[in-house]
BAFI-3210 file (N, C-alpha, C; in Angstrom, 3 decimals, decimal comma, padded with zeros to 6 digits):
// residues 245
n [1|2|3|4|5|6|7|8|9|10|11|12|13|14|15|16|17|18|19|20|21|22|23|24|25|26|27|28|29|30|31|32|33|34|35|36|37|38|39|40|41|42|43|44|45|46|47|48|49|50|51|52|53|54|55|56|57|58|59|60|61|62|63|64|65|66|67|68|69|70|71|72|73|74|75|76|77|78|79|80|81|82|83|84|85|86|87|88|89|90|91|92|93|94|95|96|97|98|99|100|101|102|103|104|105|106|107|108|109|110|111|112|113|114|115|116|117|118|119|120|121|122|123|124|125|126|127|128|129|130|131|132|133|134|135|136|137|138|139|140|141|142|143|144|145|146|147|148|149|150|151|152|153|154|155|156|157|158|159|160|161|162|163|164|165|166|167|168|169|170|171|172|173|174|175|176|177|178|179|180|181|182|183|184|185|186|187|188|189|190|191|192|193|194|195|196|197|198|199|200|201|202|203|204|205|206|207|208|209|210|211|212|213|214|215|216|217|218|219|220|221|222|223|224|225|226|227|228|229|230|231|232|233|234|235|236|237|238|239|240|241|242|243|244|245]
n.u [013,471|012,392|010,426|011,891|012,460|014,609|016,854|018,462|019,249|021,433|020,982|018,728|019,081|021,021|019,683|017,171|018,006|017,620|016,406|015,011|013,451|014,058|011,616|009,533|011,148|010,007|007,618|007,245|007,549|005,827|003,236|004,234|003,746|000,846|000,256|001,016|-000,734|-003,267|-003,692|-004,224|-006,992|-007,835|-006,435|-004,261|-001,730|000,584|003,549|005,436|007,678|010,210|012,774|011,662|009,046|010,041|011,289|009,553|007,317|007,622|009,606|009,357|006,870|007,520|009,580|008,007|007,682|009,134|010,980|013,732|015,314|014,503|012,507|009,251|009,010|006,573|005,946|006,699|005,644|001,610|000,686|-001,912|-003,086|-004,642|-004,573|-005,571|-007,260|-006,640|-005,802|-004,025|-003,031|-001,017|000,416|-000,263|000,054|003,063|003,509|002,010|003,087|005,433|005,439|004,439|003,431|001,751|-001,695|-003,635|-005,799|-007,058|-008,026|-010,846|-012,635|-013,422|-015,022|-014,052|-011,290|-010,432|-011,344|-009,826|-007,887|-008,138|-007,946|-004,941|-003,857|-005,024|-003,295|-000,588|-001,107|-001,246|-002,339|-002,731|-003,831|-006,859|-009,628|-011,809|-014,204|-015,159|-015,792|-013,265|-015,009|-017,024|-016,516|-015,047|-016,876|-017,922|-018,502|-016,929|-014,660|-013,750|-011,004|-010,095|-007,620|-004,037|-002,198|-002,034|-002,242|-001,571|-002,009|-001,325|-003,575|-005,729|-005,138|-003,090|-004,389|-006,897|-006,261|-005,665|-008,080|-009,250|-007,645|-007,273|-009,310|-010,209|-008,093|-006,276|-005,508|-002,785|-001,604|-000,581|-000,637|000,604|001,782|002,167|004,049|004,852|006,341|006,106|005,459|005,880|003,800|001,805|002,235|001,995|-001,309|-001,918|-000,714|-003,096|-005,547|-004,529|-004,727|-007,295|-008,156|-007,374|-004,689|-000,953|001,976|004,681|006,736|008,419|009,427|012,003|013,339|015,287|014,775|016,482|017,191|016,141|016,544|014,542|012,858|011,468|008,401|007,568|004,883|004,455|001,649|000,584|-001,605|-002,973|-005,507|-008,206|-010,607|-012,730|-016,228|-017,742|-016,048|-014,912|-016,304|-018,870|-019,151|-017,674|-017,404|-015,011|-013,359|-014,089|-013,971|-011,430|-010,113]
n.v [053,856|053,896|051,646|049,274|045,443|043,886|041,892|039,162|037,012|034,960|034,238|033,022|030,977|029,397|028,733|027,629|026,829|027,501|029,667|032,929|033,772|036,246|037,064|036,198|037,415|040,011|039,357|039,030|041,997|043,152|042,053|042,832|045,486|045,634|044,894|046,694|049,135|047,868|047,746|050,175|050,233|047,739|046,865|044,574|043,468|044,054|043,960|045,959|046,751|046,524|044,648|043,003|041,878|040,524|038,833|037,654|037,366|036,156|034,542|033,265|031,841|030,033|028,735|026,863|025,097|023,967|021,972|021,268|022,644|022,461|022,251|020,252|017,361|017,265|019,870|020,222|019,027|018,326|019,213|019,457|021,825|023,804|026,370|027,755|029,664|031,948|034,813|038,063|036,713|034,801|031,850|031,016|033,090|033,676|030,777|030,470|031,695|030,422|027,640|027,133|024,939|023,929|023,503|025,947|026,563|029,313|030,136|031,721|033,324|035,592|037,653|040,661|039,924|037,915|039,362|040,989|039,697|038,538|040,730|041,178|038,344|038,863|041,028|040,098|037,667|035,086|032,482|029,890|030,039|029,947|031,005|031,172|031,501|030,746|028,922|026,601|024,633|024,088|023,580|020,943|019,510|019,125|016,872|018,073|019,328|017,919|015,381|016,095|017,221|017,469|018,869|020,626|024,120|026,091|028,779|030,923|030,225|029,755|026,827|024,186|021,849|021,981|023,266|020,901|019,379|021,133|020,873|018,130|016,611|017,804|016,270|014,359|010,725|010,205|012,443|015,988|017,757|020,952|022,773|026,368|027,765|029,775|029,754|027,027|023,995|021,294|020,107|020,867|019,205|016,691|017,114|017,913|015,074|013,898|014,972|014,398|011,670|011,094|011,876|010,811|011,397|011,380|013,253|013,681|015,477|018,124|020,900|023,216|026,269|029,363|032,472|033,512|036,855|038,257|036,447|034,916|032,886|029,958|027,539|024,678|022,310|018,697|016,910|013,880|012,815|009,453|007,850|007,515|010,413|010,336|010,339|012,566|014,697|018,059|018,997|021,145|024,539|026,820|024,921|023,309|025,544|026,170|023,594|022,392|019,242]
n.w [-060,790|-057,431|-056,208|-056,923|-057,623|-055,841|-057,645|-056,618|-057,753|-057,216|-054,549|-055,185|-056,403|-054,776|-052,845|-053,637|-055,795|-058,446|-060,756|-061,511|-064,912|-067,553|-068,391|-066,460|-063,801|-064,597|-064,225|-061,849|-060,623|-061,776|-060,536|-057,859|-058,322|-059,104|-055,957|-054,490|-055,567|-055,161|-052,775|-051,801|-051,649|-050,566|-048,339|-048,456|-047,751|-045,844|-045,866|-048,029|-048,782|-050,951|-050,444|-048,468|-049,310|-051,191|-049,909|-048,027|-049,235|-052,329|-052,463|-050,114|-051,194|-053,052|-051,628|-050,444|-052,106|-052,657|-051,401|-049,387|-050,702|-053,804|-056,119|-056,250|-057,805|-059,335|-060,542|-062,225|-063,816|-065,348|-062,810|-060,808|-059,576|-056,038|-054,296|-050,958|-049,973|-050,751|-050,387|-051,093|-052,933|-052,508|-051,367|-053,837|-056,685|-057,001|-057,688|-059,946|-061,296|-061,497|-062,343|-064,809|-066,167|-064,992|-063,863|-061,621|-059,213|-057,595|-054,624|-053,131|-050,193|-050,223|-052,530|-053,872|-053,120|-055,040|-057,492|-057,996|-058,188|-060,418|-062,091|-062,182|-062,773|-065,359|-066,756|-066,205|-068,452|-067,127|-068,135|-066,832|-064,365|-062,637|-060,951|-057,858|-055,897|-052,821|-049,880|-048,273|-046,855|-048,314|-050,928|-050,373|-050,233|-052,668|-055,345|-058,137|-057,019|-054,903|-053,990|-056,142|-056,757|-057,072|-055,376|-052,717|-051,518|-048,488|-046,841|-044,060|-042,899|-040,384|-037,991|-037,951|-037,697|-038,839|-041,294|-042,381|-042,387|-043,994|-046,136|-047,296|-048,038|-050,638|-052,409|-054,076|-053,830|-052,872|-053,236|-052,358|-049,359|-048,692|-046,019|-044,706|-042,146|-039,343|-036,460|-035,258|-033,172|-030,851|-029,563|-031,969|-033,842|-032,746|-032,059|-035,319|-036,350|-035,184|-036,322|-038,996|-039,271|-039,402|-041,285|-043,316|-043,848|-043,944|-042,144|-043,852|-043,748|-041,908|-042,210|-041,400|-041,654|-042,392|-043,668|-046,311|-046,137|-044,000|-042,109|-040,800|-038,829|-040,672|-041,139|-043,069|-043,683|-045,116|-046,047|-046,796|-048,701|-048,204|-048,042|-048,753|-047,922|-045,073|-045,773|-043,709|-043,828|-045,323|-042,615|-041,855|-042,606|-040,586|-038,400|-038,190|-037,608|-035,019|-033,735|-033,528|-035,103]
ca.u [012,203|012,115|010,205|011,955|012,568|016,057|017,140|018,418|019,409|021,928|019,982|017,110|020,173|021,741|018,379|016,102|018,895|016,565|016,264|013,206|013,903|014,119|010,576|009,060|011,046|009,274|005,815|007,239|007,846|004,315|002,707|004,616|003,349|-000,235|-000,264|000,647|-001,726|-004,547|-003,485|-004,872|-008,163|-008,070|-005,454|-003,949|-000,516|001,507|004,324|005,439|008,962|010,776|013,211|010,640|007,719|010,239|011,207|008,301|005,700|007,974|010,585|008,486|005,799|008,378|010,339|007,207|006,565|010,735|011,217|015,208|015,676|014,270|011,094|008,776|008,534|005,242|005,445|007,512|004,532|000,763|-000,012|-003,352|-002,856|-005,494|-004,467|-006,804|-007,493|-005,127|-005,926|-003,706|-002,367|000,478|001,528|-000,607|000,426|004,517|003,813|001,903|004,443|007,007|004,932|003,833|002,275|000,309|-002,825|-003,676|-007,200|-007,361|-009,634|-010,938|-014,492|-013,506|-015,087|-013,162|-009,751|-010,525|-011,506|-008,610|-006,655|-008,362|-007,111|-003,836|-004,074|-005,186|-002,692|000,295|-001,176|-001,058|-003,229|-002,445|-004,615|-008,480|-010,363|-012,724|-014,688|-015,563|-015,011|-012,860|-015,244|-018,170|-016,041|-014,977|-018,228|-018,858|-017,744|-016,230|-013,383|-013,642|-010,460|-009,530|-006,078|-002,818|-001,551|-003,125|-001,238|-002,368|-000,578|-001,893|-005,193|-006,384|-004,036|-002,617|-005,302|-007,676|-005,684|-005,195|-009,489|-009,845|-006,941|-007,041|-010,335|-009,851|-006,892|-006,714|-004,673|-001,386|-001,742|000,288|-000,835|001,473|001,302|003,099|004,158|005,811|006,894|005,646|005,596|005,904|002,600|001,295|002,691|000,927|-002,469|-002,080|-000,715|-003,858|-005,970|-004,403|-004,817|-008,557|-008,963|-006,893|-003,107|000,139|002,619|005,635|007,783|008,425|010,865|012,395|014,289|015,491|015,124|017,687|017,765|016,009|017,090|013,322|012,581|009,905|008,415|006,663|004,739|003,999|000,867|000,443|-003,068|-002,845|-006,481|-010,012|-011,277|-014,195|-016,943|-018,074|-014,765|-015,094|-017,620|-020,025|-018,536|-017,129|-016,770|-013,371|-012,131|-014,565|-014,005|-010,478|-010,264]
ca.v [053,586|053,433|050,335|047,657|044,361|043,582|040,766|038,107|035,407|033,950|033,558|031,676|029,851|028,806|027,978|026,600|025,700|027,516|031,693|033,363|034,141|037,588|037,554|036,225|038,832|041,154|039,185|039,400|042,806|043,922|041,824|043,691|047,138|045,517|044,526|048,083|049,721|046,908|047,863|051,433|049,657|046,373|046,477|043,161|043,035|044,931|043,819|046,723|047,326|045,698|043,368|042,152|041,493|039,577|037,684|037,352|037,069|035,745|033,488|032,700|030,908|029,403|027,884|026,240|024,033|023,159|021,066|020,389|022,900|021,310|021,643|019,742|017,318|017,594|021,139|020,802|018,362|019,485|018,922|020,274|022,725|024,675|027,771|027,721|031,139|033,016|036,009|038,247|035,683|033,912|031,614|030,732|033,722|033,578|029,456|029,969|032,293|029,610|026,569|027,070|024,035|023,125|024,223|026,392|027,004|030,444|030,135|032,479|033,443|037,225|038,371|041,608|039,686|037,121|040,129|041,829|038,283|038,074|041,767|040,249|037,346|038,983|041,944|039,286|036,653|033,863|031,851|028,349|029,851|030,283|031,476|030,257|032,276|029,808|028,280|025,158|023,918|024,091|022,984|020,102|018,002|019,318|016,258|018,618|019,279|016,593|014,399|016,161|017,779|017,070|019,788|022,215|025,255|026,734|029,819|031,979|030,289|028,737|026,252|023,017|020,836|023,181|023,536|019,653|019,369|022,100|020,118|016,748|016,414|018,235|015,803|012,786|009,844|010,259|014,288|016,436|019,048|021,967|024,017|027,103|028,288|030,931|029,139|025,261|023,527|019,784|020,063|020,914|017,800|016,049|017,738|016,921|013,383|012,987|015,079|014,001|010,602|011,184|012,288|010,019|011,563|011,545|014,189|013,297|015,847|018,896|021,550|024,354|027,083|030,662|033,126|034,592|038,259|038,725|035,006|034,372|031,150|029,632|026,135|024,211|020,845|018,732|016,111|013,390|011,610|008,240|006,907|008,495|010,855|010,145|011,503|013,510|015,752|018,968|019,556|022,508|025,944|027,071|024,294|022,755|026,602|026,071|022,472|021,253|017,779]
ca.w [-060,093|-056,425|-055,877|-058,370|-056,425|-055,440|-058,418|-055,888|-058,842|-056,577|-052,974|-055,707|-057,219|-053,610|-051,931|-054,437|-057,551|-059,162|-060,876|-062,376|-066,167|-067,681|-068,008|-064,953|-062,740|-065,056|-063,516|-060,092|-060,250|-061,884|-059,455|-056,677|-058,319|-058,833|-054,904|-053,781|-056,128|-055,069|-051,127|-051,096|-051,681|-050,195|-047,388|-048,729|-047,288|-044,493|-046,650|-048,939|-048,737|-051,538|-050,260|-047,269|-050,484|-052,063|-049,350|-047,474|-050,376|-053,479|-052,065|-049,310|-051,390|-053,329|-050,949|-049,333|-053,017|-052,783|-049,874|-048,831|-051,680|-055,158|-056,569|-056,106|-059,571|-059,896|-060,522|-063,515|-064,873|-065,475|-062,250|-060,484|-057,884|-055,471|-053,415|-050,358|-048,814|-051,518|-050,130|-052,051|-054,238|-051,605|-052,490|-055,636|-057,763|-057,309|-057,967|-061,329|-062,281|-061,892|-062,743|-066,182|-066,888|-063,914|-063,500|-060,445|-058,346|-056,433|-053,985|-051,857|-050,141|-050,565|-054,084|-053,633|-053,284|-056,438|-058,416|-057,912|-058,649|-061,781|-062,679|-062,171|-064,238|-067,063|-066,701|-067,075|-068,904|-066,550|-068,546|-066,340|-063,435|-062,933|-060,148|-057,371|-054,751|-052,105|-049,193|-048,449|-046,128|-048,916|-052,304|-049,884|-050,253|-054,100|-056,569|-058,930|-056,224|-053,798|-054,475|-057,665|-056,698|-056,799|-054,846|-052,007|-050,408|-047,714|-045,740|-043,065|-042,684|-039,495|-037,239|-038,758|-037,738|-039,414|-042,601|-042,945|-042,880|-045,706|-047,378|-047,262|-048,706|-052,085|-052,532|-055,246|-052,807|-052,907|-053,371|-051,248|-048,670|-048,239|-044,988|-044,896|-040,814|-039,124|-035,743|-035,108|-031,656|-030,634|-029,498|-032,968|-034,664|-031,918|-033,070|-036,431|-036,450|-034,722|-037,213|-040,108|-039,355|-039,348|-042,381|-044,127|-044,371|-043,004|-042,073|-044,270|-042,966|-041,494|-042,558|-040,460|-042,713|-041,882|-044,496|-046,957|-045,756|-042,500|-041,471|-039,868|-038,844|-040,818|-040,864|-043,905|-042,939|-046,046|-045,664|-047,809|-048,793|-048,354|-048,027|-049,313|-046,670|-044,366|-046,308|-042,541|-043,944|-044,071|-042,169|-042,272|-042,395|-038,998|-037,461|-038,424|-036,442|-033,729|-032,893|-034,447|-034,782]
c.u [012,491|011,698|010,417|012,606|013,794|016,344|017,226|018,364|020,064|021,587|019,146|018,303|020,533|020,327|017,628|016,669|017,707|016,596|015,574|014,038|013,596|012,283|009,366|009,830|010,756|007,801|005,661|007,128|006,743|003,744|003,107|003,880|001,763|-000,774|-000,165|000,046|-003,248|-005,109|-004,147|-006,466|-008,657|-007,522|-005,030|-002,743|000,238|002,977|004,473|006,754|009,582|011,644|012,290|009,881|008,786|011,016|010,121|006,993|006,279|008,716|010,351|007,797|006,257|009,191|009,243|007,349|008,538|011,450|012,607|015,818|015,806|013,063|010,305|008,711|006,949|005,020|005,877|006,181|003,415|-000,086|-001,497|-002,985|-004,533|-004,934|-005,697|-006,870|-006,421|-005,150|-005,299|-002,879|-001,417|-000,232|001,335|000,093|001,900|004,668|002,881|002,216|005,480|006,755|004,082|002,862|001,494|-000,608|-003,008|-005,154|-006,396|-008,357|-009,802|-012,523|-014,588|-014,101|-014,214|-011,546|-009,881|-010,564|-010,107|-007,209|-006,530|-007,717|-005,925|-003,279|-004,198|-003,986|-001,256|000,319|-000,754|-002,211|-003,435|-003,267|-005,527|-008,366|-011,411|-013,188|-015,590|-015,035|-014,785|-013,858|-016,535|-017,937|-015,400|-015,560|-018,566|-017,720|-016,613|-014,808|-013,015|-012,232|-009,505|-008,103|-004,576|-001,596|-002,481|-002,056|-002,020|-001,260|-001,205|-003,334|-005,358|-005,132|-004,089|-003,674|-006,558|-007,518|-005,993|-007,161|-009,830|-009,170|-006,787|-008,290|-010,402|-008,487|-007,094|-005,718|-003,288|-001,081|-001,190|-000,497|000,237|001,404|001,989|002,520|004,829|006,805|006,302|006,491|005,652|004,642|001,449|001,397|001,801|-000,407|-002,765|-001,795|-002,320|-005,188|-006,016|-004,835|-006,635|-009,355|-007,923|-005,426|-001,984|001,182|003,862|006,583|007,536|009,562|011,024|013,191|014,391|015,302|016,183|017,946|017,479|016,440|015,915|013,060|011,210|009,510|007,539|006,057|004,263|003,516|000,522|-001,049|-002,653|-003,760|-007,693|-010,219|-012,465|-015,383|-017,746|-017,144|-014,872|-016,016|-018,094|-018,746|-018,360|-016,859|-015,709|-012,673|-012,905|-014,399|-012,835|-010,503|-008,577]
c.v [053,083|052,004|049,042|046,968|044,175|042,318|039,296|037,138|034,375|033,462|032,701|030,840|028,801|028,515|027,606|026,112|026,224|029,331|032,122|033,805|035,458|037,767|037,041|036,836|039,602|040,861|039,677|040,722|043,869|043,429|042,793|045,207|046,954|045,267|045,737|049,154|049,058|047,362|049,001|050,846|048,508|046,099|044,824|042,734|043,983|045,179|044,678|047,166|046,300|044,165|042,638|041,568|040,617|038,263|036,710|037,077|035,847|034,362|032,478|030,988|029,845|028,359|026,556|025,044|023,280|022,635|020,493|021,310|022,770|021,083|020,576|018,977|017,823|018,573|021,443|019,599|018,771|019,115|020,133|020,540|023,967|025,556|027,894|029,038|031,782|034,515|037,031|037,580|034,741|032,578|031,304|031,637|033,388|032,188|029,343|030,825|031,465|028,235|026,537|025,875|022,876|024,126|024,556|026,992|028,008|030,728|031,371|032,664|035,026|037,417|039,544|041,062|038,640|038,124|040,842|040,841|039,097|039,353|041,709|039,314|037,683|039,796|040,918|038,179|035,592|033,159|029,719|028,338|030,162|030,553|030,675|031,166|030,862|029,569|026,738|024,068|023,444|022,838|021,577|018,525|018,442|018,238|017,016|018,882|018,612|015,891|014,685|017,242|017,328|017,411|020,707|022,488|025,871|027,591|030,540|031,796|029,008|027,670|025,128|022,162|021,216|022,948|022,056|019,168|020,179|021,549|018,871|016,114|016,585|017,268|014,210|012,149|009,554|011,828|014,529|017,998|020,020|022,666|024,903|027,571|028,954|029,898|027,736|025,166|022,161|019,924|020,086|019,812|017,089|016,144|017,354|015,723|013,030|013,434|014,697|012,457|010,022|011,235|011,964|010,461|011,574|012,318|013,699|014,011|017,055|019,690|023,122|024,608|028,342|031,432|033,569|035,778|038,581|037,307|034,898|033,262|031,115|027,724|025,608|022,798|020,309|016,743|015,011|012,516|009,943|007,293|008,080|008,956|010,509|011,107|012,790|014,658|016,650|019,028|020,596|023,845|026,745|026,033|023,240|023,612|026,340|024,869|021,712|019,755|017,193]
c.w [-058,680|-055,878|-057,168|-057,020|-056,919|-056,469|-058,112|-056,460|-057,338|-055,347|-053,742|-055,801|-055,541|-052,867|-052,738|-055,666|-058,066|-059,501|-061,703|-063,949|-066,402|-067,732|-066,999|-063,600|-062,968|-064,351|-061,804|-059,862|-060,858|-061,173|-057,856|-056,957|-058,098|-057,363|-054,125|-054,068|-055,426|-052,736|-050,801|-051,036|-050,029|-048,762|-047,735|-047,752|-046,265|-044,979|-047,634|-049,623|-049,964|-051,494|-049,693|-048,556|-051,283|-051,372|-048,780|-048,313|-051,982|-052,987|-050,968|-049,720|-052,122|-052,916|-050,547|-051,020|-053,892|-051,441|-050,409|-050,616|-053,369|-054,856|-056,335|-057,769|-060,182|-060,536|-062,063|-064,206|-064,596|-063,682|-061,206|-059,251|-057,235|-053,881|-052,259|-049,375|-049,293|-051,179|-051,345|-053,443|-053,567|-050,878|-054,597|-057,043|-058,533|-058,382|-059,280|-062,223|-062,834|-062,419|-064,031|-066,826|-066,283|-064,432|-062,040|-060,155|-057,905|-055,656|-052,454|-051,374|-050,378|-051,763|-054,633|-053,939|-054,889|-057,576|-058,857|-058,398|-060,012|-062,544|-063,249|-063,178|-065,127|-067,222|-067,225|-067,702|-068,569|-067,148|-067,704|-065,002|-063,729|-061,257|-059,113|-056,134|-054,015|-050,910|-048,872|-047,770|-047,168|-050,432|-051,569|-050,507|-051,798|-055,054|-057,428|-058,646|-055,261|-054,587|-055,867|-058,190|-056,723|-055,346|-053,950|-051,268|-049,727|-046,693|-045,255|-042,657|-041,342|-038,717|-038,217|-039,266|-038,781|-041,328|-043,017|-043,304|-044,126|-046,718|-048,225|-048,072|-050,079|-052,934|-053,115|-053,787|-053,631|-053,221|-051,903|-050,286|-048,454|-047,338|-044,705|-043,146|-040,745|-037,990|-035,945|-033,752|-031,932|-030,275|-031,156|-033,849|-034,017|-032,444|-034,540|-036,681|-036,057|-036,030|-038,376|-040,473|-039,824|-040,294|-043,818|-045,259|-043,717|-042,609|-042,653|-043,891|-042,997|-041,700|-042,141|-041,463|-042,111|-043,242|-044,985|-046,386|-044,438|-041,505|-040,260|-040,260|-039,821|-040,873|-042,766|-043,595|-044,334|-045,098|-046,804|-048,001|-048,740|-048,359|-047,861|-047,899|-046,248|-045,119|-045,300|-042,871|-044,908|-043,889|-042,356|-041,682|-041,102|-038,249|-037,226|-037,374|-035,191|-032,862|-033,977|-034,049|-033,551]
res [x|x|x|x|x|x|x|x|x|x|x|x|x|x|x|x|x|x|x|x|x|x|x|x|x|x|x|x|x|x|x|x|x|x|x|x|x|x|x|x|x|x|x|x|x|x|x|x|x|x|x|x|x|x|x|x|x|x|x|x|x|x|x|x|x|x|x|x|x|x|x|x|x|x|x|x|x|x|x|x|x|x|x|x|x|x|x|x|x|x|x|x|x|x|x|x|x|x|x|x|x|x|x|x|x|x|x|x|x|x|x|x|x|x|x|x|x|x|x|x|x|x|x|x|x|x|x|x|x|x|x|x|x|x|x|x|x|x|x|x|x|x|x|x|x|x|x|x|x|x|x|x|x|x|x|x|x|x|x|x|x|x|x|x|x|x|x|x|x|x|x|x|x|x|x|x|x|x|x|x|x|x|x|x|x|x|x|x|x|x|x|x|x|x|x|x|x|x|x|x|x|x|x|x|x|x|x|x|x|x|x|x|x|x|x|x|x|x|x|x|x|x|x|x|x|x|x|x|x|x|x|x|x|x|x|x|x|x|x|x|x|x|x|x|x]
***
């Protein structure tokens, strides 16, 4: 078969101490067929080529929830995770492939892309995630998800400052934000220290990495709750991108 994904035990082993079992590179690698079946539809990803989709989509989303190489603990306990703007599933899918006994939100405002999750989900019996068509700026202010996370990832959506308002809110205190980057500036730290501070978290650190195969820079910033958000947080829908804090 043409498109089977490159195995790559020992790049997981040497960068995350960590290698998918015989049958979650069987998930990775129906997910990879379900995202270029889902693509003639949807346009999900640009990403198609095998190795690239398993760097750039698998190892990627992975890396972001193993800071300095090593899991995150949490991940190995049930903790509560929400995916914010999962578009096609990155990073949520790879991470409740590998996190079995968290629980994982997928949130998106697409119906189209959730539907197409949920296909997904059922197809390899990820029974540890659910679904959520919404947006962050809405499920923000709703009790049910206000406060009641452990965990939020967020990748490709909106600038830092941005991300840390859709995140920081959904987040019990002491819950971690995840921000997945391509480049990062000194200026941007700037920006969020000042955002984050606002809305009641702190930038615990910042981690520059190169990829395994194409050796592209990437960045991950991880935010930590440290005090109940301003209930003004998030504000109304658009204007977190129209007027970052």
């Amino acid at each position: 078969m043409t498109n089977s994904l490159p195995e790559m035990a020992e790049i997981w082993q040497q960068t995350l101490n960590w290698q998918p079992t015989v049958q979650q590179q069987s998930q990775f690698q129906r997910l990879y067929e379900f995202i270029l079946e889902g693509n003639r539809q949807l346009n999900l990803t640009r990403i198609t080529d095998p190795q690239e989709f398993c760097e750039k989509h698998l190892w990627d989303s992975l890396r972001g929830i193993a800071p300095q190489g090593k899991f995150i603990s949490s991940f190995q306990d049930s903790a509560s995770v929400i995916d914010i703007g999962t578009g096609a599933g990155f990073p949520g899918i790879p991470v409740t492939i590998t996190a079995p006994n968290c629980t994982i939100t997928l949130m998106d405002s697409t119906r189209k892309k959730i539907t197409f999750i949920e296909t997904i989900l059922n197809s390899l019996a990820l029974t540890n995630a659910k679904t959520l068509v919404a947006r962050a700026e809405e499920i923000g202010q709703q009790p049910q998800h206000r406060q009641a996370y452990d965990i939020a990832l967020i990748r490709a959506v909106g600038t830092a400052s941005v991300c840390a308002e859709y995140a920081l809110p959904l987040l019990k205190r002491g819950g971690l934000a995840i921000i997945y980057r391509g480049n990062w500036t000194q200026d941007e730290t700037t920006a969020l220290k000042n955002a984050a501070n606002q809305l009641g978290g702190i930038i615990e650190s910042i981690e520059k990495f190169t990829t395994p195969l194409s050796q592209s820079i990437r960045h991950c910033v991880y935010l930590r709750k440290v005090a109940t958000t301003p209930i003004q947080f998030p504000r109304a829908t658009g204007v977190p991108t129209q007027k970052p804090l």
